[in-house]
C-alpha positions as CSV (number, residue, x, y, z in Angstrom):
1,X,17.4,-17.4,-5.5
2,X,13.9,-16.3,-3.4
3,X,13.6,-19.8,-2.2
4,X,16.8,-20.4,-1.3
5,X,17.0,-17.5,0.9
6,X,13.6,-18.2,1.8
7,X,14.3,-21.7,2.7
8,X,11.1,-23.1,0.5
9,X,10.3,-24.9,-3.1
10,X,7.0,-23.1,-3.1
11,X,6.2,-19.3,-3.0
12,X,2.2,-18.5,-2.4
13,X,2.5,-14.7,-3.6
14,X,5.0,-14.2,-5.9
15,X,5.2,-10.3,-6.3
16,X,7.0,-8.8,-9.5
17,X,9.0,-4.9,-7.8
18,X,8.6,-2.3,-10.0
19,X,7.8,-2.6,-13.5
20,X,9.9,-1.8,-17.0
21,X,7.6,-0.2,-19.2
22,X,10.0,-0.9,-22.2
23,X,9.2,-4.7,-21.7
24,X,6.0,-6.1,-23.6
25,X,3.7,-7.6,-21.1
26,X,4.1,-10.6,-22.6
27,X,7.1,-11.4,-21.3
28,X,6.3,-11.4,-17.3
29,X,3.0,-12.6,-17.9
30,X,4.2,-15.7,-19.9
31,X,7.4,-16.1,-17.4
32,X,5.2,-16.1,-14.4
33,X,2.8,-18.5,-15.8
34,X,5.5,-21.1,-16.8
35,X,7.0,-20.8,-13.2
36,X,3.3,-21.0,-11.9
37,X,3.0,-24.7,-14.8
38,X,6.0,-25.6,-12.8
39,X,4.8,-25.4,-9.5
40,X,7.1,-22.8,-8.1
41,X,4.6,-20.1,-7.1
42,X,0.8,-19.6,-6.7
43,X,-0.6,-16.1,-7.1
44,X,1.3,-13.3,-8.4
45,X,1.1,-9.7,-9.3
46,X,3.0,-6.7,-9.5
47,X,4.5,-4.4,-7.1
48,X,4.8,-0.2,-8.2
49,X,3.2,-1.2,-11.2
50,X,0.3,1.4,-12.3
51,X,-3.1,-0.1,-12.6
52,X,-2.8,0.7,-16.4
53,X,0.0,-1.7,-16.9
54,X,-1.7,-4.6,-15.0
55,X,-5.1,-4.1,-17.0
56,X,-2.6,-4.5,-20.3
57,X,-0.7,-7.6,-18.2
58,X,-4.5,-9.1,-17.8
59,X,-6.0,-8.3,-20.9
60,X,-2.6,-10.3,-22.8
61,X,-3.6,-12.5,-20.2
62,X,-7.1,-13.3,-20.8
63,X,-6.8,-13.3,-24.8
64,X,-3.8,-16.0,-24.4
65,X,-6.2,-18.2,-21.5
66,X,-2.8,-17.4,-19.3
67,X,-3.8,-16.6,-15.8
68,X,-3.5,-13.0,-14.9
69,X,-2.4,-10.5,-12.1
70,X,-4.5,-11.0,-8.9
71,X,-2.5,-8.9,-6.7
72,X,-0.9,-5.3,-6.8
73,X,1.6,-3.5,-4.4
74,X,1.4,0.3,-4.6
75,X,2.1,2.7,-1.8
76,X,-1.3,3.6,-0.7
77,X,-2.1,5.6,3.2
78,X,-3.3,8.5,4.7
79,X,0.0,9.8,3.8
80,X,0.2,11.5,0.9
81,X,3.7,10.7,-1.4
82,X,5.3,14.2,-2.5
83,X,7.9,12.5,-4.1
84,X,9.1,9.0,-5.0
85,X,10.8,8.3,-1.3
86,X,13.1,6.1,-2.9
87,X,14.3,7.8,-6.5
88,X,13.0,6.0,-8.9
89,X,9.8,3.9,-10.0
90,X,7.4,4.3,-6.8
91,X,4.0,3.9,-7.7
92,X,1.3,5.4,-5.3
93,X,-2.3,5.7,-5.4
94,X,-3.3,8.1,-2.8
95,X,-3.9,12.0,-3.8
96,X,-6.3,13.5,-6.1
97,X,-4.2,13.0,-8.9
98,X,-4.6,8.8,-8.4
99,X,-8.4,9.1,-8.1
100,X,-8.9,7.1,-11.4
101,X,-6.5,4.4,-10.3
102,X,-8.4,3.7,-6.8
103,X,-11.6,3.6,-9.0
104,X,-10.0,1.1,-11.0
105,X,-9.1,-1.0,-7.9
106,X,-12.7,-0.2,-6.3
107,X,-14.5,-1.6,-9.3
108,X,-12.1,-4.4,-9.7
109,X,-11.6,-5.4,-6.0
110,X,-7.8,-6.3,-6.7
111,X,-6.2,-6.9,-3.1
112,X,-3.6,-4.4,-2.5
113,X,-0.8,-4.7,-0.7
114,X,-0.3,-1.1,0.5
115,X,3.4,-0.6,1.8
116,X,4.5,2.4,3.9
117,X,0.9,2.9,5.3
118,X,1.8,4.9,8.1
119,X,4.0,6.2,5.9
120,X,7.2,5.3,7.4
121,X,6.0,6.0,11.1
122,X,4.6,9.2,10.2
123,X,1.5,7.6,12.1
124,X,3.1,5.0,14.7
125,X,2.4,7.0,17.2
126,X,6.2,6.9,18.3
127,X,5.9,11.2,18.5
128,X,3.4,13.8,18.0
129,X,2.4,16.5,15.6
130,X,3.8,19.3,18.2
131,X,6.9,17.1,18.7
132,X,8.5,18.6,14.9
133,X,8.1,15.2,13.0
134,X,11.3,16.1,11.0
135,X,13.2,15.5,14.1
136,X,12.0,11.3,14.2
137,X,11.4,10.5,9.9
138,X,14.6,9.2,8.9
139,X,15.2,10.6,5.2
140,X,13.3,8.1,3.4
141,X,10.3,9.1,5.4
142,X,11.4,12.8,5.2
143,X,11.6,12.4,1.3
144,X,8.2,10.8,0.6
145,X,5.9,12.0,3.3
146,X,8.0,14.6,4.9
147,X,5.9,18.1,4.3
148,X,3.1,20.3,6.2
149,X,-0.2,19.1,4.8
150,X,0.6,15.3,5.8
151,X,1.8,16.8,9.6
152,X,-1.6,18.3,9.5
153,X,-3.2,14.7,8.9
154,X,-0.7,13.6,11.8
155,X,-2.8,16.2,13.9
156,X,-6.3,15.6,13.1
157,X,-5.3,11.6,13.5
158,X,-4.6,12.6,17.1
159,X,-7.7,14.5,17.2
160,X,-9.8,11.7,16.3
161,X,-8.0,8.9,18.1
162,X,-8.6,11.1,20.9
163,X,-12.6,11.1,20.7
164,X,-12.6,7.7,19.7
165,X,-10.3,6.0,22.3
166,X,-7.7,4.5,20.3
167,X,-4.5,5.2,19.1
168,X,-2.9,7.5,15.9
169,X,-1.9,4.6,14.2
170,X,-5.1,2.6,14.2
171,X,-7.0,6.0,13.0
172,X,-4.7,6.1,10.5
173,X,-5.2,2.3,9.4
174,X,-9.1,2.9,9.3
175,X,-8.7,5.3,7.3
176,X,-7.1,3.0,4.6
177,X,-10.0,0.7,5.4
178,X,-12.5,2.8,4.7
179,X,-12.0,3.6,1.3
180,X,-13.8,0.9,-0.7
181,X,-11.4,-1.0,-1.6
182,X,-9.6,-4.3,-1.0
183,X,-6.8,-3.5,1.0
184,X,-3.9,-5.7,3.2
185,X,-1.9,-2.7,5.1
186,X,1.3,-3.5,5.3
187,X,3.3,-2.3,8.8
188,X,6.0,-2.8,10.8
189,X,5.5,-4.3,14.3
190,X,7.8,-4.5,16.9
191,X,5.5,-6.9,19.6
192,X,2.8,-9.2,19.2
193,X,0.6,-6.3,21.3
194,X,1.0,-3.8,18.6
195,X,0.2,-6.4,16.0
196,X,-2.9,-6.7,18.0
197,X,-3.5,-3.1,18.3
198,X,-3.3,-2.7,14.2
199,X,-5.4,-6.0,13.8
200,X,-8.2,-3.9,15.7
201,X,-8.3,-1.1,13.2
202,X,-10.0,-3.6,11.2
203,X,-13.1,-2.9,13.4
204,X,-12.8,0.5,13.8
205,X,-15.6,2.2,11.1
206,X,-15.0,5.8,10.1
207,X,-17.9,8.2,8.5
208,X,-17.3,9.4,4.7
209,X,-17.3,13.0,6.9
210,X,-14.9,11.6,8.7
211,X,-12.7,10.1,6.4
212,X,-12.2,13.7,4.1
213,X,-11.4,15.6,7.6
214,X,-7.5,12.9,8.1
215,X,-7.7,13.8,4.6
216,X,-7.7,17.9,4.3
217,X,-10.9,17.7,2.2
């Protein structure tokens, strides 16, 4: 069905969303395996699964001589997620709580494909911190990132963007840059100038100082 709608034979990624922890590993790593024997997809992973689950994927893996997970999907950004934005099975590794899980990734060098990581356009720069954010997060946005300490970030991102000549959003992008660990932001782009803009974040280097002051620390 994903490659008829795609319009392809071959996937490159192939992305697993959201997890059932009732199913033995086995069964997606062995399914994904035969569709990768088959030549229907390259690479694969997991999306909101927890770093646990994948180590147990690739350890079944690994004693089976199966290829493993190379590739997660977590919500990960300067946005901290109060609540699962979408009621049910949302993974994120950002907040102290999730410390362990981005040591994981640090150590392991996983890429991660971060979704909401301007958490919803908390951080596009579309409106400001004085502008009452609540009025411009639709209630996805409002659900998951939607509270005072991430408005704060909002605020010091301005701060900084300000000093450093570029915009909220690519402050915020940095940010998820500079963390140690290997990260793909994914963002929605509305012109081939703001792709641009977030392809520049890339370049844009952020102290450890600076990094805990976006973050309240």
């Amino acid at each position: 069905r994903s490659t008829e709608l795609l319009g392809t034979d071959y996937i490159d990624i192939y992305v697993l969303h959201r997890d059932d922890p009732d199913v033995e590993v086995k069964v997606p790593v062995e399914t994904l395996n035969a569709m990768h024997a088959e030549g229907k997809i390259g690479a694969f992973g997991g999306s909101n699964w927890t770093y646990e689950r994948i180590q147990e994927a690739n350890e079944y893996a690994y004693s089976h001589n199966l290829i493993p997970f190379t590739v997660s999907s977590p919500h990960f950004s300067l946005a901290r997620q109060q609540q699962d934005p979408w009621g049910g099975g949302c993974v994120s590794i950002t907040g102290d709580e999730n410390e362990h899980a981005r040591a994981w990734y640090r150590k392991k060098q996983m890429p991660i494909i971060a979704y909401s990581s301007l958490g919803r356009g908390l951080f596009s720069g579309r409106f400001t911190s004085a502008d009452n954010p609540e009025k411009h997060l639709d209630d996805v946005a409002l659900r998951g990132y939607g509270c005072k300490d991430n408005y704060e970030r909002l605020a010091r991102c301005e701060k900084l963007a300000k000093q450093k000549n570029c915009s909220v959003s690519q402050i915020a992008l940095a940010w998820i840059f500079n963390q140690g660990m290997n990260v793909f932001a994914v963002c929605a782009m509305s012109s081939p100038k703001r792709m641009a803009e977030n392809n520049a974040a890339l370049s844009i280097a952020l102290s450890p100082e600076e990094c805990r002051y976006l973050n309240l620390e």
